[in-house]
PyMOL Python script that loads the backbone (N, CA, C, O; Angstrom):
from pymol import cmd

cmd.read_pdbstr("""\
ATOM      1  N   UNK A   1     -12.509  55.470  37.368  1.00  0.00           N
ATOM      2  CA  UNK A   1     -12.858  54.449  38.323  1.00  0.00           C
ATOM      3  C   UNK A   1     -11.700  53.462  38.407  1.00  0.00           C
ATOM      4  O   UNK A   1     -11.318  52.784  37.453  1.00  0.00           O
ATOM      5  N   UNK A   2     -11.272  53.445  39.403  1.00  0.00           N
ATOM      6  CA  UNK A   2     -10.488  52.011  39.942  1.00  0.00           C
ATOM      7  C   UNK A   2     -10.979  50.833  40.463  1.00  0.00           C
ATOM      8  O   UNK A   2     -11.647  50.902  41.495  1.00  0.00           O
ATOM      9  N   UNK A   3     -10.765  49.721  39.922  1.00  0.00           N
ATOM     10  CA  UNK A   3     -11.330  48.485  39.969  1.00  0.00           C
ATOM     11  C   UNK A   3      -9.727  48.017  40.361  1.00  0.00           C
ATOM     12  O   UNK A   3      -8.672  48.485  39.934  1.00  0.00           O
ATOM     13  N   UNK A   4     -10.001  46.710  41.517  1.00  0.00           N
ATOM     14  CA  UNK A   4      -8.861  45.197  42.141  1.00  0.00           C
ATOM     15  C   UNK A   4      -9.965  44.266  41.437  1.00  0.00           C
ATOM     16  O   UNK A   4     -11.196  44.305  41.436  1.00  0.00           O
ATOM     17  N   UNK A   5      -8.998  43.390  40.820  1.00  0.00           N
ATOM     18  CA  UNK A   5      -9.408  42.038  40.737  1.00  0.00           C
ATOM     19  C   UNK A   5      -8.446  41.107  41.241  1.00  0.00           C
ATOM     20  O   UNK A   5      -7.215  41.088  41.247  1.00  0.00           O
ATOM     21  N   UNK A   6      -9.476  40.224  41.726  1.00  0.00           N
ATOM     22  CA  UNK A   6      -8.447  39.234  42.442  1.00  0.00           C
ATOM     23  C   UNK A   6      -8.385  37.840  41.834  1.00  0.00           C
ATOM     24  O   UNK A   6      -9.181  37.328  41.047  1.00  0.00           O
ATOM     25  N   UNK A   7      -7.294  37.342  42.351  1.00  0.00           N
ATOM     26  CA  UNK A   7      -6.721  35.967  41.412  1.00  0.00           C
ATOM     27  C   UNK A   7      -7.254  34.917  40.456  1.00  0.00           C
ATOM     28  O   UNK A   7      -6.697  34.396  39.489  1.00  0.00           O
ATOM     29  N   UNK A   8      -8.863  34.670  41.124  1.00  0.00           N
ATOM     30  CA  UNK A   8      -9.890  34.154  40.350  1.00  0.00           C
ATOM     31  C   UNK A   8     -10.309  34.651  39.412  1.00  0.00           C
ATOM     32  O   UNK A   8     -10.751  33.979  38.480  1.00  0.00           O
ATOM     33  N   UNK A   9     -10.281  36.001  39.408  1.00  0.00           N
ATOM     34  CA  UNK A   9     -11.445  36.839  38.150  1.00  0.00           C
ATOM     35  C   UNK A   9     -10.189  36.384  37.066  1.00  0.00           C
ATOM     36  O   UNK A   9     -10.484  35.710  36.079  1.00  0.00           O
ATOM     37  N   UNK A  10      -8.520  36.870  37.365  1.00  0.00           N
ATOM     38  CA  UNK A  10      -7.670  36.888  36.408  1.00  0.00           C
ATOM     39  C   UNK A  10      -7.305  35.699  35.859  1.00  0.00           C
ATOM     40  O   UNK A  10      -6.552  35.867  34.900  1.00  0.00           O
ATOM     41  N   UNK A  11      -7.521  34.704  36.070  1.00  0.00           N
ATOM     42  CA  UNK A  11      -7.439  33.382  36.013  1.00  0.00           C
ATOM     43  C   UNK A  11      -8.417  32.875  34.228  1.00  0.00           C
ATOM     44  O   UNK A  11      -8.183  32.540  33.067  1.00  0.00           O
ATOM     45  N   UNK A  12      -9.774  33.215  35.375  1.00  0.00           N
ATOM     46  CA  UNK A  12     -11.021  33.007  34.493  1.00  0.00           C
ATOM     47  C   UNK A  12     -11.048  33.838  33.270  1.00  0.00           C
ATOM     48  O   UNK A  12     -11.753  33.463  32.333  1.00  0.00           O
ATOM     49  N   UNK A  13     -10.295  35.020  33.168  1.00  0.00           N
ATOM     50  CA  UNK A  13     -10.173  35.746  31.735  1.00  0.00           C
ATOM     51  C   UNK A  13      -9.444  35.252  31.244  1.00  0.00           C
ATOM     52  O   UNK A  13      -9.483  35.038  30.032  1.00  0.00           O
ATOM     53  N   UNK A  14      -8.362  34.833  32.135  1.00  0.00           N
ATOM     54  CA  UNK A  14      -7.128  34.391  31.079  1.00  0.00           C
ATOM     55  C   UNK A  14      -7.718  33.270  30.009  1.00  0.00           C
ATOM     56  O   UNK A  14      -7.600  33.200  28.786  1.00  0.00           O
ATOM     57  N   UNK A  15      -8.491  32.312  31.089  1.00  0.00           N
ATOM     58  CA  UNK A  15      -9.188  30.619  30.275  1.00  0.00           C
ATOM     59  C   UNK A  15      -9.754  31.403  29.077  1.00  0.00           C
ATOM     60  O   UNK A  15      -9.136  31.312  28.017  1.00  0.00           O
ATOM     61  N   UNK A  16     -11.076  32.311  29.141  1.00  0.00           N
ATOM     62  CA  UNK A  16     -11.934  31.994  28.590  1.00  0.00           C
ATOM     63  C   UNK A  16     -11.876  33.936  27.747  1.00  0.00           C
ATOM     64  O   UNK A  16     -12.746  34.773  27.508  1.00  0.00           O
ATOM     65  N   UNK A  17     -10.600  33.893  27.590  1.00  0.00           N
ATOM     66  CA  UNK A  17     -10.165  35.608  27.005  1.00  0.00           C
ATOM     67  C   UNK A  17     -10.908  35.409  25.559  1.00  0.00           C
ATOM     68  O   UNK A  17     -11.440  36.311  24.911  1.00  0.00           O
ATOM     69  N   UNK A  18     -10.836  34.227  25.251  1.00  0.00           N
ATOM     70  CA  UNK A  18     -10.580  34.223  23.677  1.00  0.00           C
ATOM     71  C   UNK A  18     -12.750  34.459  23.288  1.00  0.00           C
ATOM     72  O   UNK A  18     -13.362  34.458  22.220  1.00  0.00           O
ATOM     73  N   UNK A  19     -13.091  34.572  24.303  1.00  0.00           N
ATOM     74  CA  UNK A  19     -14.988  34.112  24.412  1.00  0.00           C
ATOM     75  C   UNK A  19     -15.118  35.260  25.055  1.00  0.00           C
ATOM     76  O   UNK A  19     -16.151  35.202  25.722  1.00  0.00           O
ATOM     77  N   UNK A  20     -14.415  36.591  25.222  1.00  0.00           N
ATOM     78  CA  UNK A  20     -15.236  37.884  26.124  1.00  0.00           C
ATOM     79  C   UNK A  20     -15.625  37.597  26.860  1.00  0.00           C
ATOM     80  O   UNK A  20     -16.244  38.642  27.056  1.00  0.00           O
ATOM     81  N   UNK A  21     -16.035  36.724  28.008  1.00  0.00           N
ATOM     82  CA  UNK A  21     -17.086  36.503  28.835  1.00  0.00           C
ATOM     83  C   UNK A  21     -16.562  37.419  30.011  1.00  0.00           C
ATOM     84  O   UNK A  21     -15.376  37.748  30.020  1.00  0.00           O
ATOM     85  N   UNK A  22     -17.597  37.914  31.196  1.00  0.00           N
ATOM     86  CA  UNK A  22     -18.034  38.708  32.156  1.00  0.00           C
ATOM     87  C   UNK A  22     -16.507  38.888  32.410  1.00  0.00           C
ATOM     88  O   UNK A  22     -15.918  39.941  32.169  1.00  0.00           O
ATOM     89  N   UNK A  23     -15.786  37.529  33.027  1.00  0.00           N
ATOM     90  CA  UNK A  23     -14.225  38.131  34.188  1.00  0.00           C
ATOM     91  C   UNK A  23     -13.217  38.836  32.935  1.00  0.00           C
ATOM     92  O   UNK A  23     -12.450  39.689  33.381  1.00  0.00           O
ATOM     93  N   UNK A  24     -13.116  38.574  31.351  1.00  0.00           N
ATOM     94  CA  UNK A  24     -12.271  38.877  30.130  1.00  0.00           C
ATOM     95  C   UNK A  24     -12.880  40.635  30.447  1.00  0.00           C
ATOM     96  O   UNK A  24     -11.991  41.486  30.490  1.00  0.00           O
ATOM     97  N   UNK A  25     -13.843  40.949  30.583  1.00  0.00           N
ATOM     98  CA  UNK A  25     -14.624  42.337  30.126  1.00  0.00           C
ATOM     99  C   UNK A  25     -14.058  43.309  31.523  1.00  0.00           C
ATOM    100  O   UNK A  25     -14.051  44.535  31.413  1.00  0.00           O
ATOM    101  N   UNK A  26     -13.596  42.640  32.814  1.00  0.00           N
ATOM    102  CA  UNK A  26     -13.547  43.563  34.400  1.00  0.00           C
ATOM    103  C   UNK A  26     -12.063  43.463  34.590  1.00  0.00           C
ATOM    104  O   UNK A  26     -11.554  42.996  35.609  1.00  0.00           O
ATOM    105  N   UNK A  27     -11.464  43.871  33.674  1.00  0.00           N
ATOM    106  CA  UNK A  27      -9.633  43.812  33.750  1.00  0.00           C
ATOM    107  C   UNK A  27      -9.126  45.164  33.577  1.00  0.00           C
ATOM    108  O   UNK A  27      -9.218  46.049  32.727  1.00  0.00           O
ATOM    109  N   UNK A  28      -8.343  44.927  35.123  1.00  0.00           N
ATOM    110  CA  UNK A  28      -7.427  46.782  35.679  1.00  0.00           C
ATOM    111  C   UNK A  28      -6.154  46.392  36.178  1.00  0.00           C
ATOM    112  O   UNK A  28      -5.824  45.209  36.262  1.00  0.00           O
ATOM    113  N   UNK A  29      -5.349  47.444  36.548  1.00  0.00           N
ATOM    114  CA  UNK A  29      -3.836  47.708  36.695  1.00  0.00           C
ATOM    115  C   UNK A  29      -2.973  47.300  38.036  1.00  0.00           C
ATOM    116  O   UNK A  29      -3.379  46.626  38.982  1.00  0.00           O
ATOM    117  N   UNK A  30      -1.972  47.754  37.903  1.00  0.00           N
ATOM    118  CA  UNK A  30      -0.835  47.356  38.794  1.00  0.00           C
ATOM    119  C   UNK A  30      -0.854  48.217  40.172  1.00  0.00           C
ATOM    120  O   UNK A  30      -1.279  49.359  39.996  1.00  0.00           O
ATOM    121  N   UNK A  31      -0.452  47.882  41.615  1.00  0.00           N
ATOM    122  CA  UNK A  31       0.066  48.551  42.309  1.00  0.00           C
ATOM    123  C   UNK A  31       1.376  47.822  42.962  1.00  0.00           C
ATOM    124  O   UNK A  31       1.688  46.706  42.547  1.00  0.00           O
ATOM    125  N   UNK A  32       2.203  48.515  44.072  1.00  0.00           N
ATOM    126  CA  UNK A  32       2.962  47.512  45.010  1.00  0.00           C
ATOM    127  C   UNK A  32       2.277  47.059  46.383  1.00  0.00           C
ATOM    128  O   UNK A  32       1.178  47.614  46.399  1.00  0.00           O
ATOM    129  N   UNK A  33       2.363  46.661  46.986  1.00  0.00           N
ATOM    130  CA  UNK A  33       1.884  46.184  48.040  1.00  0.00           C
ATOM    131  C   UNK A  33       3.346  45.493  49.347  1.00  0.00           C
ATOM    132  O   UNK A  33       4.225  44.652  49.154  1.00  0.00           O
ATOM    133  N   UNK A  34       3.104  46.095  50.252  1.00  0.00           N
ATOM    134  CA  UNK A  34       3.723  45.816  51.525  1.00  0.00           C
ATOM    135  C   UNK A  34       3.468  44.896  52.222  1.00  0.00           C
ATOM    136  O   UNK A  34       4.353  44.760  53.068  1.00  0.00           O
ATOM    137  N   UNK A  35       2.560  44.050  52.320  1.00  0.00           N
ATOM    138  CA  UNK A  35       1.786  43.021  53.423  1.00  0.00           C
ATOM    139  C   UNK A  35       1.524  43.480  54.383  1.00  0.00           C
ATOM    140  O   UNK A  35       2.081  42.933  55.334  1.00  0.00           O
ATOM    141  N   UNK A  36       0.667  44.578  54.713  1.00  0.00           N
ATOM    142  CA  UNK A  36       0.498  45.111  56.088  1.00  0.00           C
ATOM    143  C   UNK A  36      -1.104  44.797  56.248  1.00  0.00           C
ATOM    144  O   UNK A  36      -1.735  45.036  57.278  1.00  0.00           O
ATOM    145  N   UNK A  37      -1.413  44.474  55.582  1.00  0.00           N
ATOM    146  CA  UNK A  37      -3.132  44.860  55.937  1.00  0.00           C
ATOM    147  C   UNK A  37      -3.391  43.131  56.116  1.00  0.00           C
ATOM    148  O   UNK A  37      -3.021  42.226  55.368  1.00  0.00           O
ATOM    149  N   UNK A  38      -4.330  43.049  57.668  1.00  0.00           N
ATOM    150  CA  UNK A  38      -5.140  41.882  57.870  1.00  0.00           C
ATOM    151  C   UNK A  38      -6.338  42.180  58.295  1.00  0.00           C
ATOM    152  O   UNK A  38      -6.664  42.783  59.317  1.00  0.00           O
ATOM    153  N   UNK A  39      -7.287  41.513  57.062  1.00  0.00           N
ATOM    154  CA  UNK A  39      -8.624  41.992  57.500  1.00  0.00           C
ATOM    155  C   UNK A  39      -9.622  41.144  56.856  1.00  0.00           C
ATOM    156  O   UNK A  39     -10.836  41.344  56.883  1.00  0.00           O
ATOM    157  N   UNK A  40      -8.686  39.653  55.953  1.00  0.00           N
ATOM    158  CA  UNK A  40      -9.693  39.376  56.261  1.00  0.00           C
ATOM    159  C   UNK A  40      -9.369  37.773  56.529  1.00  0.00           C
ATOM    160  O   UNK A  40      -8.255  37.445  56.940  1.00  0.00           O
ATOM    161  N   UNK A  41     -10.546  36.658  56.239  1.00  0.00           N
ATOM    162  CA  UNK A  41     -10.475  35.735  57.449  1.00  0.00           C
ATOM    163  C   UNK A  41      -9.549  34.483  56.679  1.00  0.00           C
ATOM    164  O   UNK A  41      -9.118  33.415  57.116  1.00  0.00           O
ATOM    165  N   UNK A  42      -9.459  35.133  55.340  1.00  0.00           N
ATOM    166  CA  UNK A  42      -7.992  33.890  54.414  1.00  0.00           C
ATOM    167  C   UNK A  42      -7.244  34.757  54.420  1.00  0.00           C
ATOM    168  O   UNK A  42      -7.713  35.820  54.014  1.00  0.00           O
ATOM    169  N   UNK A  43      -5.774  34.770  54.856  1.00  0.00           N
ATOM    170  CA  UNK A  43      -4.777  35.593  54.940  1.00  0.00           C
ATOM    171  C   UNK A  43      -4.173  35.956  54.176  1.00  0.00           C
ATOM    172  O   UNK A  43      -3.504  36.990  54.166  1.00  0.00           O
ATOM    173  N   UNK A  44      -4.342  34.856  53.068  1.00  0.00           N
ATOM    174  CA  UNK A  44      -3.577  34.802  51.360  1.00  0.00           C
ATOM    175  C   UNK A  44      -4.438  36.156  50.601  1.00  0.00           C
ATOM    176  O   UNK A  44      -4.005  36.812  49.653  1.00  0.00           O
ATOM    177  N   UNK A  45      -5.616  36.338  51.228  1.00  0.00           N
ATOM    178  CA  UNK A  45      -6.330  37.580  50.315  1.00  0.00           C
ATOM    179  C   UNK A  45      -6.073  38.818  51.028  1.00  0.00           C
ATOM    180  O   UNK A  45      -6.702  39.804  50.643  1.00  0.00           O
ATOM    181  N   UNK A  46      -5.450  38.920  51.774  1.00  0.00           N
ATOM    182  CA  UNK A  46      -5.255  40.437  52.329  1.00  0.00           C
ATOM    183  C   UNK A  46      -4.521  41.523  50.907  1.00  0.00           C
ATOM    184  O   UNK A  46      -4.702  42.711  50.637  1.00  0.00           O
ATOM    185  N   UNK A  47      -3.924  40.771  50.448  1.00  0.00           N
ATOM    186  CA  UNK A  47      -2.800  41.212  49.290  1.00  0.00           C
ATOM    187  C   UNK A  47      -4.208  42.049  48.797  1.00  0.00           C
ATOM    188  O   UNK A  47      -4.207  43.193  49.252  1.00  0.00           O
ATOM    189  N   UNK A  48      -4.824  41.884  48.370  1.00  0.00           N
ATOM    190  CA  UNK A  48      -5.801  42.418  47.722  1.00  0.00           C
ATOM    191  C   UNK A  48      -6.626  43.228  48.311  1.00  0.00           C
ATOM    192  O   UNK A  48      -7.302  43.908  47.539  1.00  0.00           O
ATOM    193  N   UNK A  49      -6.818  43.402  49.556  1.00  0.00           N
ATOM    194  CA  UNK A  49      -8.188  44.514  50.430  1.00  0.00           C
ATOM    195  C   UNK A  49      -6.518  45.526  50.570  1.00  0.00           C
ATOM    196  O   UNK A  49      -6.746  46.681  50.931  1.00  0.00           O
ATOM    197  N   UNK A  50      -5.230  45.270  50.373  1.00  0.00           N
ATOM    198  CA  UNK A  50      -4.194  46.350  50.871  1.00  0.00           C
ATOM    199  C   UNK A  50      -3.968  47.040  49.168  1.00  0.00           C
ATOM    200  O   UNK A  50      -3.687  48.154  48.727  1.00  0.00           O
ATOM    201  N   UNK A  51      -4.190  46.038  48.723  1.00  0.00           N
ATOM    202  CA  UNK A  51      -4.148  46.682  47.153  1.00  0.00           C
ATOM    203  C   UNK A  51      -4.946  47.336  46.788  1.00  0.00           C
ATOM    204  O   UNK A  51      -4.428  48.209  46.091  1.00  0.00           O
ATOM    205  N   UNK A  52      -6.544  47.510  46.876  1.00  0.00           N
ATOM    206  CA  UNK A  52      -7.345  47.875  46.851  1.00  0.00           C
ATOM    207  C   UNK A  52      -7.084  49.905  47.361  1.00  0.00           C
ATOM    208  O   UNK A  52      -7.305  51.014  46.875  1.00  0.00           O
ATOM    209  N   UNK A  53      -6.362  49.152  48.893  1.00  0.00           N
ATOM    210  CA  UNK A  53      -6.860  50.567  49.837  1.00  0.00           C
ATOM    211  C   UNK A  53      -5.429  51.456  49.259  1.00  0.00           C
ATOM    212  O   UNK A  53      -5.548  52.666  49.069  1.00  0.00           O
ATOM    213  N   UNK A  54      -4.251  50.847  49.030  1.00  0.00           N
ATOM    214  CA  UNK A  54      -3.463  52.107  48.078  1.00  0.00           C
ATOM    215  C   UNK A  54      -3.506  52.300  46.964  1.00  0.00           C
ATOM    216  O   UNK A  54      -2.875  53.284  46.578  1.00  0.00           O
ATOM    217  N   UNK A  55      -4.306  51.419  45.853  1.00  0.00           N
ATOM    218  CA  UNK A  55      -5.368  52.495  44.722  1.00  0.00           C
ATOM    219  C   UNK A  55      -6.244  53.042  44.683  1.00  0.00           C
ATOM    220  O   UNK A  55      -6.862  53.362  43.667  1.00  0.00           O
ATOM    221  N   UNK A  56      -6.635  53.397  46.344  1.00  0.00           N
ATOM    222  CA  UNK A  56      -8.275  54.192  46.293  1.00  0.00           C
ATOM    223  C   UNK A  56      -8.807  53.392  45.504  1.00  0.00           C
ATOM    224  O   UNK A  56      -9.399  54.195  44.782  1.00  0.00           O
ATOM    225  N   UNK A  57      -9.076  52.246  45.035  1.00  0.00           N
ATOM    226  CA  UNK A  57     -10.093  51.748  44.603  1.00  0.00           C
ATOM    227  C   UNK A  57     -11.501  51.549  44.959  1.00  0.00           C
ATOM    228  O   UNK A  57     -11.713  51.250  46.134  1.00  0.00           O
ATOM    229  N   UNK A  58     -12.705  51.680  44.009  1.00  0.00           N
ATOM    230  CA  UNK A  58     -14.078  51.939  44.420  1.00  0.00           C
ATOM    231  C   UNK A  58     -14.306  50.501  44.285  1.00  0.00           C
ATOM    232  O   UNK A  58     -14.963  50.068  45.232  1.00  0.00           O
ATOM    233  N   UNK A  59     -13.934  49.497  43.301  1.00  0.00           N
ATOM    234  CA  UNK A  59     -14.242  48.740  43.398  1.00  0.00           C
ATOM    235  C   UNK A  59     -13.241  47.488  43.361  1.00  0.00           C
ATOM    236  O   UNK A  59     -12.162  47.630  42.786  1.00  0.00           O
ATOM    237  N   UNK A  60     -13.594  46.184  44.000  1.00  0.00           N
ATOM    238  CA  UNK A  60     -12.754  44.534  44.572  1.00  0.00           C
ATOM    239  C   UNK A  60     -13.373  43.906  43.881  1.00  0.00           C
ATOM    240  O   UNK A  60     -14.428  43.607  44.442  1.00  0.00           O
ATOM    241  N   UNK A  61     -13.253  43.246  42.251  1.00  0.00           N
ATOM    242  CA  UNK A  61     -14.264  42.293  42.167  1.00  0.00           C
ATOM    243  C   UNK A  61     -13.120  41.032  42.246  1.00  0.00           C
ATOM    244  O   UNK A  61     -11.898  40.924  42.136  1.00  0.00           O
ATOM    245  N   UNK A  62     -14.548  39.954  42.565  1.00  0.00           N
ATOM    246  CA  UNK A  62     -13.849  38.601  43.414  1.00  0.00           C
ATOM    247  C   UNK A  62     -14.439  37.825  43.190  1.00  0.00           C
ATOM    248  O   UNK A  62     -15.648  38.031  43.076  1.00  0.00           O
ATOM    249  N   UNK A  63     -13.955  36.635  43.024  1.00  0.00           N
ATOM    250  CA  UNK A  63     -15.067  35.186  43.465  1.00  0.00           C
ATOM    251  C   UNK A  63     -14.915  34.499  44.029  1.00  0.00           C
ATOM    252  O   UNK A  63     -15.178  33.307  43.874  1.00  0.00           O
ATOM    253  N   UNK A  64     -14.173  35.307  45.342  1.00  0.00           N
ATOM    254  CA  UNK A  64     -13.603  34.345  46.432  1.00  0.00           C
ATOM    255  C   UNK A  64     -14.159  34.670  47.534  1.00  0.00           C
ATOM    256  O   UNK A  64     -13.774  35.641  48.185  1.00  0.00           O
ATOM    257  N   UNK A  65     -15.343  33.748  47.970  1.00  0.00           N
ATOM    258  CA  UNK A  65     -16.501  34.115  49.340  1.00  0.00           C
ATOM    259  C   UNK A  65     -15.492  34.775  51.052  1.00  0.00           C
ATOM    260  O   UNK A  65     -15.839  35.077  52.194  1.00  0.00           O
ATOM    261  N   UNK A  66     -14.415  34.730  50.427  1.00  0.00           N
ATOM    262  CA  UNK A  66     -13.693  34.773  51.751  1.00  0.00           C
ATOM    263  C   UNK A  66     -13.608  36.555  51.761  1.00  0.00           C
ATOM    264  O   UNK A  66     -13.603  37.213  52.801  1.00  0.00           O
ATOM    265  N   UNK A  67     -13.551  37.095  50.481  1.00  0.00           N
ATOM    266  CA  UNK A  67     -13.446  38.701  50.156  1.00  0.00           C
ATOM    267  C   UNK A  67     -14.875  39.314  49.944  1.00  0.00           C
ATOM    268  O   UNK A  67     -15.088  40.502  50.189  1.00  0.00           O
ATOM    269  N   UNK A  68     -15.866  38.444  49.470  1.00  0.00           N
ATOM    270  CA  UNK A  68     -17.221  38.919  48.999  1.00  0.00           C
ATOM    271  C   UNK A  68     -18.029  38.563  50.242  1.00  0.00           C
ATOM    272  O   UNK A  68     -19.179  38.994  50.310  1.00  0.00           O
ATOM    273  N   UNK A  69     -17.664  38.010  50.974  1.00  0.00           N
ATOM    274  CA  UNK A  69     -18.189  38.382  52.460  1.00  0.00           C
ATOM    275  C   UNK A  69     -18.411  39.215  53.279  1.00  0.00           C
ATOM    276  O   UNK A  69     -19.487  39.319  53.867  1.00  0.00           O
ATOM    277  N   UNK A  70     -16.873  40.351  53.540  1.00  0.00           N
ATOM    278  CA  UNK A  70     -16.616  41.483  53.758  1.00  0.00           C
ATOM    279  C   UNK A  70     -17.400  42.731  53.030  1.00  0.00           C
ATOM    280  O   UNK A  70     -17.222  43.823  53.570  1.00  0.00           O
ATOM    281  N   UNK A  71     -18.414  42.696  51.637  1.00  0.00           N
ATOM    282  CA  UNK A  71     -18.899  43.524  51.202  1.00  0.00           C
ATOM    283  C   UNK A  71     -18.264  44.799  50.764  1.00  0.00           C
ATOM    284  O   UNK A  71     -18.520  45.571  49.840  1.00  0.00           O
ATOM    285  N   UNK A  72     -17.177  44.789  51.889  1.00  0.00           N
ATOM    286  CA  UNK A  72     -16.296  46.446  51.240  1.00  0.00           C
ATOM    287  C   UNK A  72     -15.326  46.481  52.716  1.00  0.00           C
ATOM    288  O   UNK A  72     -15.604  46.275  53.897  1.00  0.00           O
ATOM    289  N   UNK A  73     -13.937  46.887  51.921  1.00  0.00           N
ATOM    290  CA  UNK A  73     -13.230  47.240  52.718  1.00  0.00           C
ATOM    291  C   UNK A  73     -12.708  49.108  52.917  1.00  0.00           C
ATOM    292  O   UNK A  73     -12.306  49.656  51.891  1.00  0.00           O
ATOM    293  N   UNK A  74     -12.738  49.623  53.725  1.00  0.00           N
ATOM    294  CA  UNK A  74     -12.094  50.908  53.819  1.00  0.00           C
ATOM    295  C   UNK A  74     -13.259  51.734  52.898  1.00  0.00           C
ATOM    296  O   UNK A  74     -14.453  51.625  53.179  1.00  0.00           O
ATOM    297  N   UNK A  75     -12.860  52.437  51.947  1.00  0.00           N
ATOM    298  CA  UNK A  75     -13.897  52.812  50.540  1.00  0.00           C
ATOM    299  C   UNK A  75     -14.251  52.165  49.736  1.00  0.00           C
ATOM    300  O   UNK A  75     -15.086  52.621  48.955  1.00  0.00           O
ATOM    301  N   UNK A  76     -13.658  50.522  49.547  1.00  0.00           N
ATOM    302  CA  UNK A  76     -14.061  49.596  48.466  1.00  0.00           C
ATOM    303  C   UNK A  76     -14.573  48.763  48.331  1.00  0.00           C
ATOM    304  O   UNK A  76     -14.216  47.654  48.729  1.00  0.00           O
ATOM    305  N   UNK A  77     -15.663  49.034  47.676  1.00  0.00           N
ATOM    306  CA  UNK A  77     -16.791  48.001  47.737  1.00  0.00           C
ATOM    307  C   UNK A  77     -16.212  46.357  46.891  1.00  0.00           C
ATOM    308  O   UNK A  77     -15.350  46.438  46.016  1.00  0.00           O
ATOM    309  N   UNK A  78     -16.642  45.347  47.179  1.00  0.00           N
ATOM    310  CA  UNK A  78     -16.278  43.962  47.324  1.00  0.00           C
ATOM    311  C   UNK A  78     -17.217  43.133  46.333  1.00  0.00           C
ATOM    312  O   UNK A  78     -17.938  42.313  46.901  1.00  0.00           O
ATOM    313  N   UNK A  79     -17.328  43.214  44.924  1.00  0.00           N
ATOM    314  CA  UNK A  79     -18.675  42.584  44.665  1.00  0.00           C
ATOM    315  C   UNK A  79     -17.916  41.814  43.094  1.00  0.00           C
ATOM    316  O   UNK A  79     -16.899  42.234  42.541  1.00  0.00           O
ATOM    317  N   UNK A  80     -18.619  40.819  42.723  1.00  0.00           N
ATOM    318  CA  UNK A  80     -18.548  40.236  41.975  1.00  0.00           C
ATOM    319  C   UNK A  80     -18.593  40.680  40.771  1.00  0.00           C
ATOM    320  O   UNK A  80     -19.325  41.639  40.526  1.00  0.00           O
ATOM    321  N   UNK A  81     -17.599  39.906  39.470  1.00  0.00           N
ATOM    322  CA  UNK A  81     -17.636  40.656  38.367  1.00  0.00           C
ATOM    323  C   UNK A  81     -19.216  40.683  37.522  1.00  0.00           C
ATOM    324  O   UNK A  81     -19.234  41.404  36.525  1.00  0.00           O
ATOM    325  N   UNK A  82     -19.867  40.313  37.696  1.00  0.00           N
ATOM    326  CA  UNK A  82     -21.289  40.449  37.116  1.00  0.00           C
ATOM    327  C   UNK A  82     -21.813  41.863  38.285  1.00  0.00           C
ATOM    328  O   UNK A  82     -22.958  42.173  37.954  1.00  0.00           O
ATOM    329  N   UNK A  83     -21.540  42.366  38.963  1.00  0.00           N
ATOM    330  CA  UNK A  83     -22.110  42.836  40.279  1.00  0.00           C
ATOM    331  C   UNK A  83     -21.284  44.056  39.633  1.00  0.00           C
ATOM    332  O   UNK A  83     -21.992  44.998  39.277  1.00  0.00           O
ATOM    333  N   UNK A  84     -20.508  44.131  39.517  1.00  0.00           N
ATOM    334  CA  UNK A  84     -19.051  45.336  38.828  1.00  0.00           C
ATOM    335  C   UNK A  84     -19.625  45.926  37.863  1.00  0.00           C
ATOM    336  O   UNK A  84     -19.731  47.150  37.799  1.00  0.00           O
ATOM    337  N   UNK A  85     -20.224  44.822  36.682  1.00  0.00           N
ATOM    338  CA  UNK A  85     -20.609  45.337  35.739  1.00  0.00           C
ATOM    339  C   UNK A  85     -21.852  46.006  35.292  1.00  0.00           C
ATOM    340  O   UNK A  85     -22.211  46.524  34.235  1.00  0.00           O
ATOM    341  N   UNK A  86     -22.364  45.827  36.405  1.00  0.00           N
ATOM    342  CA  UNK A  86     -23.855  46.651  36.515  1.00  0.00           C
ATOM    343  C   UNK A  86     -23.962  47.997  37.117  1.00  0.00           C
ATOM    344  O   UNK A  86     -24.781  48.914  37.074  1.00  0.00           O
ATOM    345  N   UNK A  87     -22.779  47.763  37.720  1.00  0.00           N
ATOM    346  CA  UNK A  87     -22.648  49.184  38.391  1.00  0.00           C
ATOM    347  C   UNK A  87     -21.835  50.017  37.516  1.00  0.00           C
ATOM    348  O   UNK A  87     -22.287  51.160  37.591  1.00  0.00           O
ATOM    349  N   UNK A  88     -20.785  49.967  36.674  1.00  0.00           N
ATOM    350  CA  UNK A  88     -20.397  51.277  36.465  1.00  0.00           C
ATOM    351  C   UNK A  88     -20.385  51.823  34.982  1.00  0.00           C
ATOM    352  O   UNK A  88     -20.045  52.984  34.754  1.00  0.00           O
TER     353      UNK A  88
END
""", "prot")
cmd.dss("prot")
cmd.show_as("cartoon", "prot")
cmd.util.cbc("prot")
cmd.orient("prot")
């Protein structure tokens, strides 16, 4: 399974790595990214629905209403790291 996390989730592990909590437990890998993809309605998060779609990723977790709005882009579903973790 391929999981995107986006800037918030990585943030919030980083704070609170040392306590396991939910965003420390939903941490995945690298791609490159081109800036081609606009899709969604903050422009700064596209980086991430284009990152997503050249790791085939199944799953976007986010806590940024501007990406968890969209529900899923292309094949990848868009859901929160508590939402991530129930599913797989």
């Amino acid at each position: 399974m391929i999981v995107v996390i986006d800037t918030n989730i990585w943030i919030s592990a980083l704070q609170f790595a040392k306590r396991r909590g939910t965003p420390t437990l939903a941490l995945g890998i690298r791609v490159k990214i081109r800036g081609t993809v606009m899709g969604c309605r903050d422009p700064g998060d596209d980086m991430f629905l284009e990152c997503s779609d050249l790791a085939k990723a199944d799953y976007l977790t986010a806590g940024d209403k501007d990406l968890l709005t969209l529900g899923a882009y292309k094949r990848t579903r868009i859901v929160t790291p508590s939402e991530y973790l129930r599913a797989r």
